[in-house]
C-alpha atoms as an extended CHARMM CRD file, in Angstrom:
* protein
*
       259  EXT
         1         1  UNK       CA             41.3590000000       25.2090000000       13.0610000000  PROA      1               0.0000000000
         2         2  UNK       CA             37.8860000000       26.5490000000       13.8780000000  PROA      2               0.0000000000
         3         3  UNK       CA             34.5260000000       24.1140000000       12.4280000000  PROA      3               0.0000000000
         4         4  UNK       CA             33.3980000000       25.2390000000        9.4790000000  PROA      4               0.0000000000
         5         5  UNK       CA             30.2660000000       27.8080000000        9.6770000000  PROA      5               0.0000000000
         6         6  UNK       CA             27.3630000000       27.6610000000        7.4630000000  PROA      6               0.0000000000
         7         7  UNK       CA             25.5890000000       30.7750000000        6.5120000000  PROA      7               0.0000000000
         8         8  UNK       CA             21.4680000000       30.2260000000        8.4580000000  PROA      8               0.0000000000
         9         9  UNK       CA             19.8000000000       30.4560000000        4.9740000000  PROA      9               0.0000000000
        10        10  UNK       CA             22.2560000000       27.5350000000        3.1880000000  PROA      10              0.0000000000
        11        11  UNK       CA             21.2830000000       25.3480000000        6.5540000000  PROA      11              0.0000000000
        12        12  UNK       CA             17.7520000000       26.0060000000        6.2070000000  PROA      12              0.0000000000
        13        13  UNK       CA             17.9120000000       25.0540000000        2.4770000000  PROA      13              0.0000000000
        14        14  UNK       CA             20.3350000000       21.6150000000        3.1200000000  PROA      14              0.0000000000
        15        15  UNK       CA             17.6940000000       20.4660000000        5.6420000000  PROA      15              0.0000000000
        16        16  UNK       CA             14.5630000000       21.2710000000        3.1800000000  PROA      16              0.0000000000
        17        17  UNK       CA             16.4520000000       19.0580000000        0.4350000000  PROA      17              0.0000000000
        18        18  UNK       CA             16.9360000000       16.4080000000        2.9280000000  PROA      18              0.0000000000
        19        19  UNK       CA             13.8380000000       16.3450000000        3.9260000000  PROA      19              0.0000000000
        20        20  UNK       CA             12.5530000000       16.1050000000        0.3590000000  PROA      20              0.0000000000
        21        21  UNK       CA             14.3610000000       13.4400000000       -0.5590000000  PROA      21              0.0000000000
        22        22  UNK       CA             13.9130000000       11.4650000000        2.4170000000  PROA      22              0.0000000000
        23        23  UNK       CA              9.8900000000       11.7680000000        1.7530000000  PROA      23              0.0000000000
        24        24  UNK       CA             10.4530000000       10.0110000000       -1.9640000000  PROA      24              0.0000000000
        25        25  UNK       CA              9.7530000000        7.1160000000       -2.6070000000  PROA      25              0.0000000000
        26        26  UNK       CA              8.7710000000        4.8020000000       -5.9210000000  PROA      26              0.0000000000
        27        27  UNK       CA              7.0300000000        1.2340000000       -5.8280000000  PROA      27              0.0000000000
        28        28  UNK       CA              6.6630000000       -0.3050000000       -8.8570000000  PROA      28              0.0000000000
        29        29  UNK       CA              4.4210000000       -3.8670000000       -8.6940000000  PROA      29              0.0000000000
        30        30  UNK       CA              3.5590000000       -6.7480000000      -10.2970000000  PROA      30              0.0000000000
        31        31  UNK       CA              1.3940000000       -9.3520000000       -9.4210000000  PROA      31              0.0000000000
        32        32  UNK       CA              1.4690000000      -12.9750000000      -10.8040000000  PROA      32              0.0000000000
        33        33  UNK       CA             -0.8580000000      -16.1940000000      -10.2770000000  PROA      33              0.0000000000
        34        34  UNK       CA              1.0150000000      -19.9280000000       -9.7870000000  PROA      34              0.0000000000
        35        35  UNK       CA              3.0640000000      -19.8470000000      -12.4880000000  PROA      35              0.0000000000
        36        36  UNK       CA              2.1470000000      -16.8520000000      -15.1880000000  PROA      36              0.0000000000
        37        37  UNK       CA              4.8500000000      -15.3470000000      -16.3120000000  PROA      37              0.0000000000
        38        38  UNK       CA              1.9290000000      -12.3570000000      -17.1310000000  PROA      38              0.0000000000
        39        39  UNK       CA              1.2650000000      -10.2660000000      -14.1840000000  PROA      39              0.0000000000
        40        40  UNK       CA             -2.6440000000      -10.0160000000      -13.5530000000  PROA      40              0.0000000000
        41        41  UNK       CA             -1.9820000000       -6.7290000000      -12.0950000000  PROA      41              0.0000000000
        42        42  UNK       CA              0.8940000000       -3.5290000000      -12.8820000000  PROA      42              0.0000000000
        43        43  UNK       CA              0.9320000000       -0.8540000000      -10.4240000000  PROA      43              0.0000000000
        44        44  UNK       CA              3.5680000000        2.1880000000       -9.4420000000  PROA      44              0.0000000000
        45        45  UNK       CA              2.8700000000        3.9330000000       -6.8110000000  PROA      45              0.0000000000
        46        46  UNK       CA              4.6680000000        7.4000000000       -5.6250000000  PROA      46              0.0000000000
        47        47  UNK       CA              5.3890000000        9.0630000000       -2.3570000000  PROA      47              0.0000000000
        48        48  UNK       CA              6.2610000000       12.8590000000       -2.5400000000  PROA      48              0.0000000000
        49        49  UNK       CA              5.9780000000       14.7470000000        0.4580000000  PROA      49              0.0000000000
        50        50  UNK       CA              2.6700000000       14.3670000000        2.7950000000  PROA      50              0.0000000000
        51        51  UNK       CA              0.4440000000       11.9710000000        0.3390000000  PROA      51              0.0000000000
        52        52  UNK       CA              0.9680000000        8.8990000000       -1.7190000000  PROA      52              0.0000000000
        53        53  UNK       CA             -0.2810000000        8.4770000000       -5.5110000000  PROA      53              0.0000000000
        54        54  UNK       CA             -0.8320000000        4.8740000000       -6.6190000000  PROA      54              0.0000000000
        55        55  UNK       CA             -1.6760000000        4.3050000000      -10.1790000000  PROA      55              0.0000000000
        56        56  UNK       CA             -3.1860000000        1.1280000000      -11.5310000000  PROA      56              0.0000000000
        57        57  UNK       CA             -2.8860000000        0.1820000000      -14.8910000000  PROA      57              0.0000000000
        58        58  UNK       CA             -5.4460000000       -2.1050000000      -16.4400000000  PROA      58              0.0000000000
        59        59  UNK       CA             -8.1580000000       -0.5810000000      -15.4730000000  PROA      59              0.0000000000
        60        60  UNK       CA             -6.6700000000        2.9970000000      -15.4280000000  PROA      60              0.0000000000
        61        61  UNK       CA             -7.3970000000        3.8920000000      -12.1130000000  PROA      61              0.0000000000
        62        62  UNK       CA             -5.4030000000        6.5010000000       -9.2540000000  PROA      62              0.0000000000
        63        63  UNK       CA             -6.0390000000        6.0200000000       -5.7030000000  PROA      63              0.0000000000
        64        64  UNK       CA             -4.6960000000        9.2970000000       -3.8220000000  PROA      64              0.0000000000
        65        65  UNK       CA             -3.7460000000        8.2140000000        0.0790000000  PROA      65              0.0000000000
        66        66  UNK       CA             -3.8240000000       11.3860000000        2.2950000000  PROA      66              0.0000000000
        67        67  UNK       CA             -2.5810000000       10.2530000000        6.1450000000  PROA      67              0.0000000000
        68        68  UNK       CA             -4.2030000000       11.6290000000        8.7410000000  PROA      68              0.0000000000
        69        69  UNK       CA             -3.0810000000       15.1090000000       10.6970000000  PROA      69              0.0000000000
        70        70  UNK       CA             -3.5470000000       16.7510000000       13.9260000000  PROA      70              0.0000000000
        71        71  UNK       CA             -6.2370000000       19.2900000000       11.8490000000  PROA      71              0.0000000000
        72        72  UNK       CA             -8.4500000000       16.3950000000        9.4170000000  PROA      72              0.0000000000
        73        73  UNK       CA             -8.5070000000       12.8680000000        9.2880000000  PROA      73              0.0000000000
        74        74  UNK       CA             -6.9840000000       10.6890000000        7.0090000000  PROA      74              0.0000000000
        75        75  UNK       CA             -8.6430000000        9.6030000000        3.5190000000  PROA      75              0.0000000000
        76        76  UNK       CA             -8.0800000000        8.3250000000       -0.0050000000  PROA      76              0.0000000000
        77        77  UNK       CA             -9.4410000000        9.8100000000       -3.1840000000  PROA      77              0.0000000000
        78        78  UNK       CA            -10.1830000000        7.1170000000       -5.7990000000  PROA      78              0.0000000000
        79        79  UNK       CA            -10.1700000000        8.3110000000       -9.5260000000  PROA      79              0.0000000000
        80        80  UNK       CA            -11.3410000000        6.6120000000      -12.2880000000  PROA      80              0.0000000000
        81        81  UNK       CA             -9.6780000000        7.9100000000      -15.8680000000  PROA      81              0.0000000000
        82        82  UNK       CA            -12.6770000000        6.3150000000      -17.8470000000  PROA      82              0.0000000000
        83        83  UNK       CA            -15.2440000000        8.3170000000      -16.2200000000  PROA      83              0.0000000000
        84        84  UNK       CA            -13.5980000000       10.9970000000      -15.0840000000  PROA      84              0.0000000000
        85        85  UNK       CA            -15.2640000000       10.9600000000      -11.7620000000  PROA      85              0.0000000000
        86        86  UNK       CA            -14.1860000000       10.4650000000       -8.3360000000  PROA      86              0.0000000000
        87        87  UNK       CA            -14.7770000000       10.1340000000       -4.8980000000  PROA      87              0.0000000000
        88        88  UNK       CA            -13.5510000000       10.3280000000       -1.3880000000  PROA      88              0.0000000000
        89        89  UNK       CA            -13.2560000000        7.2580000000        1.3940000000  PROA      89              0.0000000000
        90        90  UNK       CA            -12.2430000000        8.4540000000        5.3890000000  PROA      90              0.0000000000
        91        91  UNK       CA             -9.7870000000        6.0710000000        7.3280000000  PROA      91              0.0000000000
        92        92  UNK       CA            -12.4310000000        6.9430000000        9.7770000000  PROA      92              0.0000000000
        93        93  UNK       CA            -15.1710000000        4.9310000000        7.6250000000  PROA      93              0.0000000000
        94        94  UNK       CA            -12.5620000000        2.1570000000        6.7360000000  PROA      94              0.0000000000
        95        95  UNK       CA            -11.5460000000        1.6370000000       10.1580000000  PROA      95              0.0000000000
        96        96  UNK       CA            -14.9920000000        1.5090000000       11.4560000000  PROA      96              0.0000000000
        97        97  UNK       CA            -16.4820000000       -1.3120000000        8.3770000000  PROA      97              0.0000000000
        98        98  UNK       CA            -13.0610000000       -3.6250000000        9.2400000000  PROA      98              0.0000000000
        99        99  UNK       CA            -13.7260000000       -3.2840000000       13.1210000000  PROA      99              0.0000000000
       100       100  UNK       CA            -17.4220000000       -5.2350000000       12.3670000000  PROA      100             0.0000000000
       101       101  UNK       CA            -15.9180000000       -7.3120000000        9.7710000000  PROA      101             0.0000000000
       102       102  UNK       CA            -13.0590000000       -8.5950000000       11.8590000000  PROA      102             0.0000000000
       103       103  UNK       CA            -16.1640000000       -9.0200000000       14.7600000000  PROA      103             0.0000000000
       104       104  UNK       CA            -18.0840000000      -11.5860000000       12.3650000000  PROA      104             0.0000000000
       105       105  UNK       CA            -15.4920000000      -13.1430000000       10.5400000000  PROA      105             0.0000000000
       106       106  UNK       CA            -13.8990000000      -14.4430000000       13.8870000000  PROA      106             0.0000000000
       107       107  UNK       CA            -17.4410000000      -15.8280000000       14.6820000000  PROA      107             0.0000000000
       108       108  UNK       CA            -17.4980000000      -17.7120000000       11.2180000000  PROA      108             0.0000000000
       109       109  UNK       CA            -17.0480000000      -21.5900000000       11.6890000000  PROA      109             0.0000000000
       110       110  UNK       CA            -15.1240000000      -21.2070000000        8.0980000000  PROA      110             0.0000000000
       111       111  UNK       CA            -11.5000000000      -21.2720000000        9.1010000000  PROA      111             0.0000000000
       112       112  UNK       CA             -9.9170000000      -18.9730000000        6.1910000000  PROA      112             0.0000000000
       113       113  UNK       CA            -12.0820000000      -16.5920000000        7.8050000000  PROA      113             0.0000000000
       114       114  UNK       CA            -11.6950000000      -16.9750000000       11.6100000000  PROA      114             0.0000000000
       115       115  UNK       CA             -7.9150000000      -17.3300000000       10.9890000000  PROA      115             0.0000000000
       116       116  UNK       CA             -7.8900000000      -13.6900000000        8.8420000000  PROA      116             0.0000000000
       117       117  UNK       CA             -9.8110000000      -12.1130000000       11.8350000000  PROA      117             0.0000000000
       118       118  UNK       CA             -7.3030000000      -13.3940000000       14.4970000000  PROA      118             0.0000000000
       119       119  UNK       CA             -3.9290000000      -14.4190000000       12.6290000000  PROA      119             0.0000000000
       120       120  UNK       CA             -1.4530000000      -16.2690000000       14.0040000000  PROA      120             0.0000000000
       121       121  UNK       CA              1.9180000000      -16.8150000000       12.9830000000  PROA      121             0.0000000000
       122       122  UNK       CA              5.1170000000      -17.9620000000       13.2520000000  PROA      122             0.0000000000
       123       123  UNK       CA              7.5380000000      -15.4380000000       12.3400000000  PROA      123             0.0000000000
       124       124  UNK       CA             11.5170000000      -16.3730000000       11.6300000000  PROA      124             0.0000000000
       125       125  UNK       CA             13.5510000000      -13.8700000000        9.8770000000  PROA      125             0.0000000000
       126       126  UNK       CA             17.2460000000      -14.1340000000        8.3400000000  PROA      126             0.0000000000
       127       127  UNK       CA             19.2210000000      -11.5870000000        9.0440000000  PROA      127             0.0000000000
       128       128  UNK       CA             22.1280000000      -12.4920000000        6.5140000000  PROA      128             0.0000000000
       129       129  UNK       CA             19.7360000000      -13.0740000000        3.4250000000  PROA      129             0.0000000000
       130       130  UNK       CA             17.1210000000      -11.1980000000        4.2170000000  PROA      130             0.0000000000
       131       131  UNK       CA             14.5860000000      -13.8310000000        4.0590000000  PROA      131             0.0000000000
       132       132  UNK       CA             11.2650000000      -13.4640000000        6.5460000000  PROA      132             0.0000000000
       133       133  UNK       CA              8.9540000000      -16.0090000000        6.7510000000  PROA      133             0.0000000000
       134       134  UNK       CA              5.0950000000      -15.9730000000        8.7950000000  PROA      134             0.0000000000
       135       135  UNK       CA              4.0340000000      -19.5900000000        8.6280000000  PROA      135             0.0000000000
       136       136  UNK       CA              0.8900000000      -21.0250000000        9.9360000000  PROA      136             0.0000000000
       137       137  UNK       CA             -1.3040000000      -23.9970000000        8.4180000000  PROA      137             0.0000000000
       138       138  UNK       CA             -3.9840000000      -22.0970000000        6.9590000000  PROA      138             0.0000000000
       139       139  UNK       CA             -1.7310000000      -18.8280000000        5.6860000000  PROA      139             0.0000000000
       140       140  UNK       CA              2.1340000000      -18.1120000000        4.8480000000  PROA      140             0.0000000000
       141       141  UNK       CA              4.2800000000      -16.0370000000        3.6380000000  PROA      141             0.0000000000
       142       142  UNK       CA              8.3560000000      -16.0830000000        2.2870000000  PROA      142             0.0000000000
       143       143  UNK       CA              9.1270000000      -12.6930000000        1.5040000000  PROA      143             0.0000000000
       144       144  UNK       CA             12.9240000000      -11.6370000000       -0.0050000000  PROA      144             0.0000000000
       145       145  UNK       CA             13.3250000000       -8.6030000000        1.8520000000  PROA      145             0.0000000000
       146       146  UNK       CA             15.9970000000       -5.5440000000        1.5130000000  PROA      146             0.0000000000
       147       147  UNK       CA             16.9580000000       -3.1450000000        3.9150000000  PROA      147             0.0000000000
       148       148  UNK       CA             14.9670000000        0.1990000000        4.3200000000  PROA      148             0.0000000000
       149       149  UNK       CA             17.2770000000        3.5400000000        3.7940000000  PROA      149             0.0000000000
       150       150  UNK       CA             15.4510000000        5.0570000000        6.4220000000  PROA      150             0.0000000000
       151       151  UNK       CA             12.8720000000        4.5150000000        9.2170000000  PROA      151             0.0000000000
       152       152  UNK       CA             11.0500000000        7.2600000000        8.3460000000  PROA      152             0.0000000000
       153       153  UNK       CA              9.9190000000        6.5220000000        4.8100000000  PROA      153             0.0000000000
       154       154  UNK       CA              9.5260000000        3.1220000000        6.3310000000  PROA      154             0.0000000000
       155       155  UNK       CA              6.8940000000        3.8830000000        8.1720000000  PROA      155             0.0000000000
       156       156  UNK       CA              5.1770000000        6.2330000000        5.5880000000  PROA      156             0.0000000000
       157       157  UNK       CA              5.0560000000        3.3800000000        3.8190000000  PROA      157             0.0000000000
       158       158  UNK       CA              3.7970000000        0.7210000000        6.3070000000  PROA      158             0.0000000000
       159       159  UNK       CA              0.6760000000        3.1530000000        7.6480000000  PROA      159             0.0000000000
       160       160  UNK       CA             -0.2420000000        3.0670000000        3.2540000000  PROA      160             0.0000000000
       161       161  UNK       CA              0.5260000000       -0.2150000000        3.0660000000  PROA      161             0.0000000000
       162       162  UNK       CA             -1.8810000000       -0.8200000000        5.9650000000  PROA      162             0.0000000000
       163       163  UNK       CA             -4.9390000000        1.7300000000        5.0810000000  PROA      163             0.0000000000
       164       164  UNK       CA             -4.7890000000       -0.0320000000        1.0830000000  PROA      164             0.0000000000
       165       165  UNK       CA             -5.0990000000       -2.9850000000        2.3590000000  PROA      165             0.0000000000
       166       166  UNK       CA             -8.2960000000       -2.2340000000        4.7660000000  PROA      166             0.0000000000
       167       167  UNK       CA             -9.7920000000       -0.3480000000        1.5710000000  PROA      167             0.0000000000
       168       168  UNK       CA             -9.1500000000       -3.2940000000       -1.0240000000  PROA      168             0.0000000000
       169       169  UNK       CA            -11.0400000000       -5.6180000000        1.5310000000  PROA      169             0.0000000000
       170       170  UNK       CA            -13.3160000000       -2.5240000000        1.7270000000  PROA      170             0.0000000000
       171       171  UNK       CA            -14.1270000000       -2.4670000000       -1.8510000000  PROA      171             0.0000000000
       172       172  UNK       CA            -14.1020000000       -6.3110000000       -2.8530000000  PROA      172             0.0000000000
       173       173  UNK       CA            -15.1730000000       -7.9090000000       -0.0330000000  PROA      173             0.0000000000
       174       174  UNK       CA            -12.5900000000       -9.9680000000        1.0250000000  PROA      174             0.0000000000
       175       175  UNK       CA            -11.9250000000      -11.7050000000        4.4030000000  PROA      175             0.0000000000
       176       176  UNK       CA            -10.4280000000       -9.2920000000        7.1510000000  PROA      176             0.0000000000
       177       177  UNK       CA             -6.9060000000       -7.7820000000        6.0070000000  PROA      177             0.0000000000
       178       178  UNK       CA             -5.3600000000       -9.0250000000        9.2060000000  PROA      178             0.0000000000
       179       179  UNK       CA             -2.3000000000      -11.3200000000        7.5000000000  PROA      179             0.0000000000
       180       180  UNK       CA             -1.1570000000       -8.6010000000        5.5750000000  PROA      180             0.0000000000
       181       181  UNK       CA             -0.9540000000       -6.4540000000        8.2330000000  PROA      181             0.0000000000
       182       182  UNK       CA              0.6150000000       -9.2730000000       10.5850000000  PROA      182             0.0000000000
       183       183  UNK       CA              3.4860000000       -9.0260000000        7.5480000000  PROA      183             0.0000000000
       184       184  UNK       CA              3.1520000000       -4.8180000000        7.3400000000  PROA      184             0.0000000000
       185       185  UNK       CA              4.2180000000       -5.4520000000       11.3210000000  PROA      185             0.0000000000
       186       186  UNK       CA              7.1090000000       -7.8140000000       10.3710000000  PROA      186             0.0000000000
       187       187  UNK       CA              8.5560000000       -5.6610000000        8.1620000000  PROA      187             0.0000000000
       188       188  UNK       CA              8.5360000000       -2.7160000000        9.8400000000  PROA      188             0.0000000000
       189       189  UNK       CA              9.5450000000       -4.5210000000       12.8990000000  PROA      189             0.0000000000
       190       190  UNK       CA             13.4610000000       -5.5250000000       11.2750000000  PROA      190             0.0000000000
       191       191  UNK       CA             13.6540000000       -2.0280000000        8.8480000000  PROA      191             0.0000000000
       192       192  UNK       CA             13.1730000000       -3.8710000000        5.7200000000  PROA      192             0.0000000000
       193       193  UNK       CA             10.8440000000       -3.5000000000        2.4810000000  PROA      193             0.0000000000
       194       194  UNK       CA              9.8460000000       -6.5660000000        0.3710000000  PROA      194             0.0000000000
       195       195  UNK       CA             11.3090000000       -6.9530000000       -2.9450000000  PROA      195             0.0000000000
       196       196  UNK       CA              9.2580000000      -10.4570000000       -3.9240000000  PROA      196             0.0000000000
       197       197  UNK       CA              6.3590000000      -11.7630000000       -1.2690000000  PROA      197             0.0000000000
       198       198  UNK       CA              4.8140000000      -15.5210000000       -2.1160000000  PROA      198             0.0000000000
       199       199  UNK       CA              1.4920000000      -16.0060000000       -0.3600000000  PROA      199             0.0000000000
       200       200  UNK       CA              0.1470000000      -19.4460000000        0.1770000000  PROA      200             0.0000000000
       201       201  UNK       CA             -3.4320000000      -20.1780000000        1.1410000000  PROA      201             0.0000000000
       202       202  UNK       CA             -4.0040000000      -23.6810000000        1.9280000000  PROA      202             0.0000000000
       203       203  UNK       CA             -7.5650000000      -23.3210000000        1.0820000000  PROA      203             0.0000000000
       204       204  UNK       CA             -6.6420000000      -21.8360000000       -2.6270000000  PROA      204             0.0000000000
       205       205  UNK       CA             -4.6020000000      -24.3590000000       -4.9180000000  PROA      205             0.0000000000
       206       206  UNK       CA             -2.5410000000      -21.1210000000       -6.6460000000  PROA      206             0.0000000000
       207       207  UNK       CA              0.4400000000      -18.9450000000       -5.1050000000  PROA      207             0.0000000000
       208       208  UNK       CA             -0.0550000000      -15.4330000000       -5.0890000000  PROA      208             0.0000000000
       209       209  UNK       CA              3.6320000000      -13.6300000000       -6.0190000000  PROA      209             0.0000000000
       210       210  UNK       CA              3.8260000000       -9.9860000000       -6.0860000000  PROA      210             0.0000000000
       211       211  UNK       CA              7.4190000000       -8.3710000000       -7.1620000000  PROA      211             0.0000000000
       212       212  UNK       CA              8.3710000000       -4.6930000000       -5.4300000000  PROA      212             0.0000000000
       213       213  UNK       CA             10.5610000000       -2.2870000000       -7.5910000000  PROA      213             0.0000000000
       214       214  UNK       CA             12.0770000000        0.0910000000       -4.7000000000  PROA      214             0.0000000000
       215       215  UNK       CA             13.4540000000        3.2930000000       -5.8030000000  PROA      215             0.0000000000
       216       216  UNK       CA             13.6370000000        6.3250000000       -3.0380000000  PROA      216             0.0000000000
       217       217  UNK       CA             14.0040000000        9.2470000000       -5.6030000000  PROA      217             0.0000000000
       218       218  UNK       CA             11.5250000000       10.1180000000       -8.4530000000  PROA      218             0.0000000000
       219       219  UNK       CA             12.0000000000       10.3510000000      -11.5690000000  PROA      219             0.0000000000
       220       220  UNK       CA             11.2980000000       13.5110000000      -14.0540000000  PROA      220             0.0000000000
       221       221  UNK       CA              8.7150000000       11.0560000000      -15.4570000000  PROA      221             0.0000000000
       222       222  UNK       CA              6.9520000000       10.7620000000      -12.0320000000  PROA      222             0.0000000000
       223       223  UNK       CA              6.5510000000       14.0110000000      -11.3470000000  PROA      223             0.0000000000
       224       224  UNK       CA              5.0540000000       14.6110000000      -15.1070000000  PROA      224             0.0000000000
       225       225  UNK       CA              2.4460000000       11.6850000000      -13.7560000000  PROA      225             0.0000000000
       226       226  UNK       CA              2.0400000000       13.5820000000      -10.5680000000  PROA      226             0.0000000000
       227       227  UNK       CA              0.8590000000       16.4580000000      -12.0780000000  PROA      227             0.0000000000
       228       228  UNK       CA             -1.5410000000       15.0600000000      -14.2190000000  PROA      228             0.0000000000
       229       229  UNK       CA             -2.8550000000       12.9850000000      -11.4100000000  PROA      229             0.0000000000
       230       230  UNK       CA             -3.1140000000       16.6130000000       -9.5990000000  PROA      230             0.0000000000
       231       231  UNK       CA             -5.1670000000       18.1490000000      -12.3030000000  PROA      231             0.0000000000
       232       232  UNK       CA             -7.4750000000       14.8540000000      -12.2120000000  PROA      232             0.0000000000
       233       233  UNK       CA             -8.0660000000       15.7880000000       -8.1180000000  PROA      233             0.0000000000
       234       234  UNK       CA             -9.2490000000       19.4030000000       -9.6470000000  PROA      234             0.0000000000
       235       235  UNK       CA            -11.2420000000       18.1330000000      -12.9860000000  PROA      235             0.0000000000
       236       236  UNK       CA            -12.7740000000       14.8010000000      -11.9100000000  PROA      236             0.0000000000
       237       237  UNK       CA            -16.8280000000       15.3290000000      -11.1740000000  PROA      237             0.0000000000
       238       238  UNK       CA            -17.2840000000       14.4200000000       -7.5220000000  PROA      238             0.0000000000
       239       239  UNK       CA            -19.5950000000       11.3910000000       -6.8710000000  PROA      239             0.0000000000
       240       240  UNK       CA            -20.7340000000        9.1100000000       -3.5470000000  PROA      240             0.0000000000
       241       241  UNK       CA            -19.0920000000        5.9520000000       -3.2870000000  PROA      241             0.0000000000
       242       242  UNK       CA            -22.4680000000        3.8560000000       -4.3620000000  PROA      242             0.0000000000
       243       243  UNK       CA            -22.2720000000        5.8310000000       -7.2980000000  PROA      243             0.0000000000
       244       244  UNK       CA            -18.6750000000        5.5560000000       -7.8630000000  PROA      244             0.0000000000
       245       245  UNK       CA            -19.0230000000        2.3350000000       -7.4210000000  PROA      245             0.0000000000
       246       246  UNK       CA            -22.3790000000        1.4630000000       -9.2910000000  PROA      246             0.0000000000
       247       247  UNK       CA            -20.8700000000        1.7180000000      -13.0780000000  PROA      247             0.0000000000
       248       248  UNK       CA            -17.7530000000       -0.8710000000      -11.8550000000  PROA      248             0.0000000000
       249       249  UNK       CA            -19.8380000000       -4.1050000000      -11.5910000000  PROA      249             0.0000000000
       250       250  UNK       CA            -17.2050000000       -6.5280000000      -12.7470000000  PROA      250             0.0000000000
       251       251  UNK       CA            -14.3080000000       -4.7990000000      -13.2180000000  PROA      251             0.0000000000
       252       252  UNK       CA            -11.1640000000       -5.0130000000      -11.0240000000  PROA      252             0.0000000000
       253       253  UNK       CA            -11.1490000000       -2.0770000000       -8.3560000000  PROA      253             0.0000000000
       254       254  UNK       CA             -8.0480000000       -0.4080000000       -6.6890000000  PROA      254             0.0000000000
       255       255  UNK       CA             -6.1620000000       -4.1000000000       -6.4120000000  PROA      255             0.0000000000
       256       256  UNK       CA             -2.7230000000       -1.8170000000       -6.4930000000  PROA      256             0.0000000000
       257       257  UNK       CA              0.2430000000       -2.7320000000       -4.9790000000  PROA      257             0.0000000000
       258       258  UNK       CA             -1.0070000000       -4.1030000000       -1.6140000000  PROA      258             0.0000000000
       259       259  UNK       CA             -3.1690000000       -6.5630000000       -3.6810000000  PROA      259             0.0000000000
């Protein structure tokens, strides 16, 4: 018997719907302090085709994460629903602020901050449960850990996963966001995605946990909040990043799901 043929245009249409699928992807996060059952933070954050949406709830907030392409660089758009403004931040300008930060952090005698500019860690991983561990005196982590479906989204998700975590350190101030993306590297590194991550700090007397709701289709309900988060990108008044920034003195900035 002779292989099955497939007419050109139902091949053409089988590989766009893989394709599409294989480029969804829906995080939902919560973060919790020692031992609040509260989270401090509630995020969800979507991946449909080339760009990632992640929506914060308390303060209503969207931060839209555009990688970059052979043609423009990469950048995220940060809107703020109160407002209605928002404004635009290049990888090129992130990259660029962590590169000096890292530089005088690892100068610091203040060991929180030398150790975030140079991490080191040891690293096991469990291959039956799943478990990965990065230990080290000053900073660990115990992450439970499921396998990715694919290497592709994988890594979609890693180089967001990586860029938020430069911005948040960006926008707040915080010591360089090398840890994070010592465990970004882990995770990428045996195909899996974290489903709960437990962050110790020996200088802070809390434990950070943040849960990870993994679904890799969207739901009709995403795309409704996809489209409004579109029609934000065409509505919202376009402002600098001082002034973006200016009327947010002491409220909680783009701490989504990389927080």
């Amino acid at each position: 018997m002779s292989a099955q043929r497939f007419p050109l245009a139902t091949l053409v249409v089988l590989l766009i719907a893989q394709f599409t699928l294989a480029s969804e992807l829906r995080i939902e996060t919560d973060v919790y302090i020692g031992d609040e059952s509260e989270p401090i933070s509630h995020t969800v954050t979507l991946f449909d085709a080339g760009t990632v949406y992640d929506f914060v709830e308390k303060p209503a907030q969207i931060a839209v994460f555009r990688p970059s392409t052979s043609s423009r660089p990469g950048q995220f758009i940060l809107l703020d629903l109160q407002s209605k403004q928002r404004t635009e931040v290049s990888t090129k300008k992130i990259a660029g602020l962590m590169k000096k930060l890292t530089r005088w952090a690892s100068e610091q005698e203040d060991s929180l901050l030398k150790f975030s500019a140079k991490p080191v860690f040891e690293t096991t991983f469990d291959e039956e449960s799943g478990e990965l561990n990065l230990t080290s005196e000053t900073w660990s982590y115990k992450v439970a850990t499921v396998t990715a479906e694919d290497r592709q989204t994988l890594a979609r998700y890693r180089e967001f996963t990586d860029w938020y975590t430069r911005l948040n350190t960006m926008m707040h101030g915080s010591p360089p966001p090398g840890p994070r993306l010592k465990l970004n590297a882990a995770l990428q590194e045996h195909g899996v995605v974290p489903v709960e991550i437990h962050r110790t700090v020996a200088s802070q007397t809390e434990e950070v946990r943040a849960t990870h709701l993994f679904s890799w289709r969207l739901s009709r309900e995403d795309r409704a909040r996809l489209e409004e988060a579109r029609r934000h990108l065409a509505n919202f008044e376009k402002v600098d990043n001082e002034q973006f920034l200016a009327v947010r003195v002491g409220k909680e900035v783009f701490r989504g799901q990389s927080h």
